[in-house]
C-alpha positions in Angstrom: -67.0 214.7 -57.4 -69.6 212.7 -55.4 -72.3 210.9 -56.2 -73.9 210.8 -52.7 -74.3 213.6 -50.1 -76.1 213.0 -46.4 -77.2 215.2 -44.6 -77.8 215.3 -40.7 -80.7 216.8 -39.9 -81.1 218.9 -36.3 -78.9 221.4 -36.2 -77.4 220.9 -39.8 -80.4 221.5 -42.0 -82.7 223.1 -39.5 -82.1 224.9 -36.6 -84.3 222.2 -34.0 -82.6 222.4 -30.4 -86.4 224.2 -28.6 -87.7 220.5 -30.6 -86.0 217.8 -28.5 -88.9 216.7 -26.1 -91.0 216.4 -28.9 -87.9 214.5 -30.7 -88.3 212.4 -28.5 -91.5 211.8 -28.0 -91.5 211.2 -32.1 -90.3 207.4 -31.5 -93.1 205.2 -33.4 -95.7 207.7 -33.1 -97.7 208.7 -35.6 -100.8 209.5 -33.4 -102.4 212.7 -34.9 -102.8 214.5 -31.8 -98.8 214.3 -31.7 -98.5 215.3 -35.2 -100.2 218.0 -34.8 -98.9 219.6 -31.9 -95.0 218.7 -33.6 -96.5 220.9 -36.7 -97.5 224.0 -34.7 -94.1 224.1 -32.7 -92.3 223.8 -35.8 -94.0 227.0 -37.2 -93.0 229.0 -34.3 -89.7 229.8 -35.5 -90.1 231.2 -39.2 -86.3 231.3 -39.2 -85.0 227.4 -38.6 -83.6 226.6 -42.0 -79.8 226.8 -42.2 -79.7 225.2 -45.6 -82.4 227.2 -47.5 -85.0 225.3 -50.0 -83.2 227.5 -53.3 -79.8 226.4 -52.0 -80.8 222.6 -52.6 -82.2 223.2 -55.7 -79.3 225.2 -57.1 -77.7 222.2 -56.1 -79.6 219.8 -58.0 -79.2 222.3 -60.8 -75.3 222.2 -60.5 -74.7 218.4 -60.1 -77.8 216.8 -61.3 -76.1 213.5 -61.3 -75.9 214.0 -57.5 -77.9 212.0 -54.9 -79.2 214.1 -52.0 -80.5 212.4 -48.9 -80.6 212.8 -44.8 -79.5 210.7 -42.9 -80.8 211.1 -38.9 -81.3 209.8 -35.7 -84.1 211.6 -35.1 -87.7 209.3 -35.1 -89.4 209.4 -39.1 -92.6 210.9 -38.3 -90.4 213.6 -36.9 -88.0 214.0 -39.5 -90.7 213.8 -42.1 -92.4 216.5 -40.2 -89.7 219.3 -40.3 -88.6 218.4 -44.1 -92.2 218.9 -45.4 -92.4 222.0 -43.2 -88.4 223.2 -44.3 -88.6 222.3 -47.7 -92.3 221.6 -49.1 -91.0 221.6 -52.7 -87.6 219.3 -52.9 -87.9 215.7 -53.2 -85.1 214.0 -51.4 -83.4 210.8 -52.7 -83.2 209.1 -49.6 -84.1 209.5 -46.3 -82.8 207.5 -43.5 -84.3 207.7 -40.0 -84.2 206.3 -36.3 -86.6 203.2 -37.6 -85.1 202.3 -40.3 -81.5 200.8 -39.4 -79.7 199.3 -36.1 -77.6 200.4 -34.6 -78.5 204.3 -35.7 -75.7 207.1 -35.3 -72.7 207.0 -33.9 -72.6 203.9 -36.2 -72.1 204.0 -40.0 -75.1 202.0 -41.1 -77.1 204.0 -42.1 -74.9 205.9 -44.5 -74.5 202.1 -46.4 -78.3 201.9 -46.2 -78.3 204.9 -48.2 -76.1 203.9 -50.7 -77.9 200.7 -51.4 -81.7 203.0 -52.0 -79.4 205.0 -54.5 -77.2 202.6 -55.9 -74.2 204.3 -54.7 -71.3 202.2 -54.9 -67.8 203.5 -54.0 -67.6 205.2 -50.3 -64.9 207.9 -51.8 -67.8 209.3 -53.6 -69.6 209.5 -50.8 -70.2 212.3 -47.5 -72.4 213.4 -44.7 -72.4 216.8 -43.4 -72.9 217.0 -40.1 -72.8 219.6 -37.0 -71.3 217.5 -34.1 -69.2 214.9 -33.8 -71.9 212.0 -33.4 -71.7 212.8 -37.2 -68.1 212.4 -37.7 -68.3 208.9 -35.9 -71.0 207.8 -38.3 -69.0 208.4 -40.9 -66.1 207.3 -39.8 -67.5 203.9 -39.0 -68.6 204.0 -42.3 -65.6 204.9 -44.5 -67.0 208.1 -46.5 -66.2 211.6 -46.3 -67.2 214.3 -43.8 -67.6 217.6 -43.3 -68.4 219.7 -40.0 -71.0 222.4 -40.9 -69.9 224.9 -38.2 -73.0 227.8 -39.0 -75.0 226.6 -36.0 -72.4 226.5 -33.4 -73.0 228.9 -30.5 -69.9 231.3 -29.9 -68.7 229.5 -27.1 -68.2 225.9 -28.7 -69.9 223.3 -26.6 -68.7 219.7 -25.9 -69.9 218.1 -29.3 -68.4 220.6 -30.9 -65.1 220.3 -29.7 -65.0 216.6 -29.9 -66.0 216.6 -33.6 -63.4 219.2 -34.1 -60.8 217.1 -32.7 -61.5 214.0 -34.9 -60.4 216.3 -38.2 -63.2 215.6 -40.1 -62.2 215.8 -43.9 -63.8 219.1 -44.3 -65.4 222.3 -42.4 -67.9 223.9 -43.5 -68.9 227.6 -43.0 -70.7 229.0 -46.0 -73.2 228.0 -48.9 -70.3 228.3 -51.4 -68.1 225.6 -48.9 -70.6 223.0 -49.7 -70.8 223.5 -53.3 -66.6 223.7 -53.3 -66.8 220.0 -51.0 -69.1 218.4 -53.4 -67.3 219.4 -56.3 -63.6 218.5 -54.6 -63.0 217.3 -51.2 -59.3 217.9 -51.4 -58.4 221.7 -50.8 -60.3 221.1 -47.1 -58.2 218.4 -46.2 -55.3 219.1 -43.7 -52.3 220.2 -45.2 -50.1 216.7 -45.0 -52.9 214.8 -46.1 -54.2 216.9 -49.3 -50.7 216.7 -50.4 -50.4 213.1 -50.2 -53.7 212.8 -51.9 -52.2 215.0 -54.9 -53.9 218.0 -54.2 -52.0 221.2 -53.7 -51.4 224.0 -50.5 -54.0 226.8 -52.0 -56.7 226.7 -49.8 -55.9 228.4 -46.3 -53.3 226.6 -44.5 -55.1 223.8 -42.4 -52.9 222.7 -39.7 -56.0 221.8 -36.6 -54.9 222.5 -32.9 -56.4 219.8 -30.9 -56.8 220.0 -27.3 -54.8 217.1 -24.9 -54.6 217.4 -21.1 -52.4 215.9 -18.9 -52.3 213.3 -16.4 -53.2 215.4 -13.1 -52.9 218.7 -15.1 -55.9 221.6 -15.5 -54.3 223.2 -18.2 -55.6 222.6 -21.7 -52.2 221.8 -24.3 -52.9 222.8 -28.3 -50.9 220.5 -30.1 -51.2 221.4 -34.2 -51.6 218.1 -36.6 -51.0 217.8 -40.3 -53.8 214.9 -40.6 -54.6 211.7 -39.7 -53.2 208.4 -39.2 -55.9 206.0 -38.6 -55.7 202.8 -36.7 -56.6 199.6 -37.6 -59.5 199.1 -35.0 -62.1 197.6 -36.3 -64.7 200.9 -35.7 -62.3 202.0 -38.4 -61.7 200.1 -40.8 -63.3 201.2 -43.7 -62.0 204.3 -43.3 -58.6 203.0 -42.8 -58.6 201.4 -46.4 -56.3 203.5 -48.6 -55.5 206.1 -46.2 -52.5 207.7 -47.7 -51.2 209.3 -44.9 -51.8 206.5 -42.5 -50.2 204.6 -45.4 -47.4 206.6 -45.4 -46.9 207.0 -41.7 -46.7 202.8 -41.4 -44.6 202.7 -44.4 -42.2 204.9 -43.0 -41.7 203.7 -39.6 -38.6 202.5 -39.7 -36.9 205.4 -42.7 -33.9 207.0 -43.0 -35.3 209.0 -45.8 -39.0 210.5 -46.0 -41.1 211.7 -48.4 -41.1 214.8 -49.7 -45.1 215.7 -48.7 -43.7 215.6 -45.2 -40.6 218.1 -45.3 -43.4 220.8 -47.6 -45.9 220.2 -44.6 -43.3 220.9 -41.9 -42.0 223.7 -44.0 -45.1 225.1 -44.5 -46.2 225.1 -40.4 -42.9 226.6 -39.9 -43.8 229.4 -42.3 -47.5 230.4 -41.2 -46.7 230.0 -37.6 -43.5 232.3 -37.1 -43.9 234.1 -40.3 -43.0 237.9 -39.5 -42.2 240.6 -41.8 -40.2 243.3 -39.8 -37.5 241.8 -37.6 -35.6 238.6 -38.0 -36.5 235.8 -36.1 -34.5 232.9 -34.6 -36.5 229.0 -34.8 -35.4 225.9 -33.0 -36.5 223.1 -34.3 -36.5 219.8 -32.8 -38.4 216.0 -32.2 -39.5 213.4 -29.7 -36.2 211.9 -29.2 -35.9 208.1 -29.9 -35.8 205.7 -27.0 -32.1 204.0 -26.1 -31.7 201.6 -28.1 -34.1 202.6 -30.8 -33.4 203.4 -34.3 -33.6 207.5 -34.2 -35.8 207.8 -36.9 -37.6 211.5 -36.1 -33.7 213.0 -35.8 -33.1 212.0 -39.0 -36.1 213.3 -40.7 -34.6 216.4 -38.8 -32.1 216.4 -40.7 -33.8 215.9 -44.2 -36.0 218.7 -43.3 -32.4 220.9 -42.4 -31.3 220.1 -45.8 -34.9 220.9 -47.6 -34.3 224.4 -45.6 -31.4 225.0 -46.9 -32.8 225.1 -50.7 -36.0 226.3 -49.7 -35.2 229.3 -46.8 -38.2 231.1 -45.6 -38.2 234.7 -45.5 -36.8 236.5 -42.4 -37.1 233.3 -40.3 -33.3 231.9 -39.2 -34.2 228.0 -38.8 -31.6 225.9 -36.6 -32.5 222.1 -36.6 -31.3 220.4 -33.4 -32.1 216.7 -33.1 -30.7 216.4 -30.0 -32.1 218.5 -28.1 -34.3 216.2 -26.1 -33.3 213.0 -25.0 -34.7 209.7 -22.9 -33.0 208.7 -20.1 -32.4 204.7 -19.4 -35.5 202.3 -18.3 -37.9 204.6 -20.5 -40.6 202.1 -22.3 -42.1 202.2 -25.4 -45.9 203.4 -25.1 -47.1 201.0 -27.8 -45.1 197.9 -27.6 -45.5 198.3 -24.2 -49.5 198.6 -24.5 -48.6 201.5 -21.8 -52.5 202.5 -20.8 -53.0 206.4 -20.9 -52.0 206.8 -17.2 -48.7 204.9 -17.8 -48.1 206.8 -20.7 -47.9 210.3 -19.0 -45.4 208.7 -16.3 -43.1 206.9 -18.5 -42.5 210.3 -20.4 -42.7 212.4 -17.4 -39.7 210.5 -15.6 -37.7 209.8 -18.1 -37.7 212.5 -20.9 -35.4 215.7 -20.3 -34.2 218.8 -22.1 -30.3 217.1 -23.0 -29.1 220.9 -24.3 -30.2 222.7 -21.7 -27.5 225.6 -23.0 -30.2 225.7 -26.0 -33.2 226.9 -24.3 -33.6 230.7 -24.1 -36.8 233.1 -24.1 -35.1 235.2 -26.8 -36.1 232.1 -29.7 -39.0 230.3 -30.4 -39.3 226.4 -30.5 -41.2 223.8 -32.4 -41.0 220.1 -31.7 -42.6 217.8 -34.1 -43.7 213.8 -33.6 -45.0 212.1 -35.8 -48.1 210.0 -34.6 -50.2 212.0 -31.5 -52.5 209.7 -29.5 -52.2 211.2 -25.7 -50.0 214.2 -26.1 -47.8 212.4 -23.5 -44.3 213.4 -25.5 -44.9 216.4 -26.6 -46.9 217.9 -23.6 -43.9 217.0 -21.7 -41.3 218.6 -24.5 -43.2 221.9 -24.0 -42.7 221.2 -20.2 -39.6 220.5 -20.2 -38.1 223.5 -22.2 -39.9 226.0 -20.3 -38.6 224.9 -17.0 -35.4 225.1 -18.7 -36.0 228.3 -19.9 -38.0 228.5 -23.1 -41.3 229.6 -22.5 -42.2 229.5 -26.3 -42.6 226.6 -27.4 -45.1 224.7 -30.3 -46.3 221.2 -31.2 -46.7 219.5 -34.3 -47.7 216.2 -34.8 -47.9 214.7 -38.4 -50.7 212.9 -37.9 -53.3 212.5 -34.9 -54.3 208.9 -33.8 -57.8 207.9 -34.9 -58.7 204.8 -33.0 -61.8 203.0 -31.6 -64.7 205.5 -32.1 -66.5 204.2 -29.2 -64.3 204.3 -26.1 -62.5 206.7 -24.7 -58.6 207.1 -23.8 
């Protein structure tokens, strides 16, 4: 259970986006006229709070060894402003605001400033909920938990939205009684691959997150599905890189002939809720991102593994043919990380050199899955799904095991 939970204010707590002139305007100001015109537009909406005053309190009522704090960007006179108007009768722990620690969100300092007021110790104890993904980053950087509070998100998703979606936070949250099941036990909200590595078990939902990649040159949006994370060891994540069991695994098992057994469930499982049908049998292809010449063809024989695991565990009407070889590189392909290939580079190494190497395979009448293991550009498995439908496969699905989590603070 933790022992700490942050909270992000705007848009997490309380509903604030008609405040952000006089957000910032907030900056090191304390002058009363200010304060008093911040007061009257925070009364105009009756209906801000997201996270009602009761709610908090049952809180306190249900973990009273738990620390509650905020943790914002927004200026303190501000913030202190809103909470007094939001929730006149709860005492927070902690609150940590634009003046009081450098460099603010989308760095994790401020979440160690809180820990130090509190006497918080141990970062797995530890999470902020947030709404975007400046939130995510933060906490990231930092090395706790996080979860994505999705209740004030517009219909259409906007940019922040999307980008915190795509950085898998640990958990997302959509009700009162999500919060209370986080703080109690981050681990049925993780992604599938990843709660299993952690020990937990597959009973919450089936989380598999399809993240959006585009192509070098290319309009059209690709979902690729991931199982979890693998984090890198940039230094913006480093903290949260420590005892990563996924990422753990994923390093551990780069050069295997033999996997463990959280993968083949995970890959089983994707298989399962994504061409699970009930009335007709249905034919499944399953194949990898081929190795490179020359390389040791690790994902083919974890193709394998998984044929075998199939084999014991069969899945309802669904007739599952593993094909390693499906795909294949042709000579003079590089490697995209030894190579330190930029993002460009990347798309055209893949581009000219992968190709479908069963073409007699590829039909409309089945449907196809290829799986890779580590997703940082999409490059491989973009061009897979490509590939096959220009060969005569039109459906076809990606699965990475784990997406790349790399430097926070620059862009691919």
């Amino acid at each position: 259970m933790l022992e700490l939970c942050l909270f992000d204010l705007d848009n997490t707590l309380v509903k604030t986006d008609d405040l952000k002139e006089v957000r910032e305007a907030s900056k090191n100001n304390y002058d009363p006229g200010h304060l008093a015109h911040l007061n009257a537009l925070i009364r105009l909406n009756p209906l801000r709070r997201i996270y009602e005053q009761h709610f908090l309190k049952k809180l306190r009522a249900y973990f009273p060894q738990l620390k509650l704090g905020v943790f914002t960007r927004a200026p303190r006179s501000y913030a202190e402003a809103v909470l007094a108007w939001a929730y006149p009768d709860f005492d927070w722990d902690v609150i940590v605001a634009y003046e009081d620690v450098s460099p603010t969100k989308p760095y994790g300092s401020g979440v160690h400033k809180a820990m130090e007021t509190v006497g918080a110790e141990n970062l797995n104890h530890v999470a902020l909920i947030g709404d975007n993904d400046i939130d995510v980053k933060a906490a990231y950087n930092a090395g706790c938990l996080v979860a994505v509070d999705k209740r004030s998100w517009p219909s259409h998703m906007l940019p922040e939205h999307w980008r915190a979606h795509d950085l898998i936070p640990d958990g997302i949250i959509e009700s009162a009684q999500d919060v209370l099941d986080f703080i109690q036990d981050h681990l049925p909200f993780l992604p599938n691959l990843e709660r299993l590595h952690e020990g937990g078990k597959l009973q919450r939902g089936m989380r598999y997150d399809k993240v959006g990649y585009w192509a070098v040159g290319d309009t059209r949006r690709y979902s690729i599905s991931v199982a979890g994370r693998s984090v890198s060891n940039h230094k913006s994540v480093q903290l949260l890189r420590q005892a990563h069991a996924l990422s753990d695994s994923i390093e551990d098992n780069k050069d295997s002939a033999a996997f463990p057994q959280p993968w083949l469930e995970a890959i089983r499982n994707f298989i399962n809720v994504t061409f699970y049908t009930i009335f007709k049998q249905k034919d499944v292809v399953v194949t990898v991102v081929p190795h490179r010449p020359s390389r040791h063809p690790r994902l083919e024989q974890l193709l394998n593994q998984l044929d075998t695991y199939l084999a014991v565990h069969p899945i309802g009407k669904l007739t599952v043919t593993c094909v390693p070889n499906l795909l294949a590189y042709t000579a003079g392909v590089k490697s995209n990380h030894n190579e330190f290939l930029t993002r460009v580079q990347r798309f055209e190494n893949v581009r000219d050199h992968l190709v479908v190497n069963r073409p007699e395979l590829a039909t409309a009448r089945k449907a196809y899955l290829v799986i890779d293991d580590v997703v940082t550009t999409g490059a491989s498995l973009i061009y897979a799904q490509k590939r096959l439908a220009e060969a005569g496969a039109p459906d076809v699905h990606l699965l990475g095991l784990g997406k790349n989590i790399g430097d926070l603070y620059t862009y691919a």
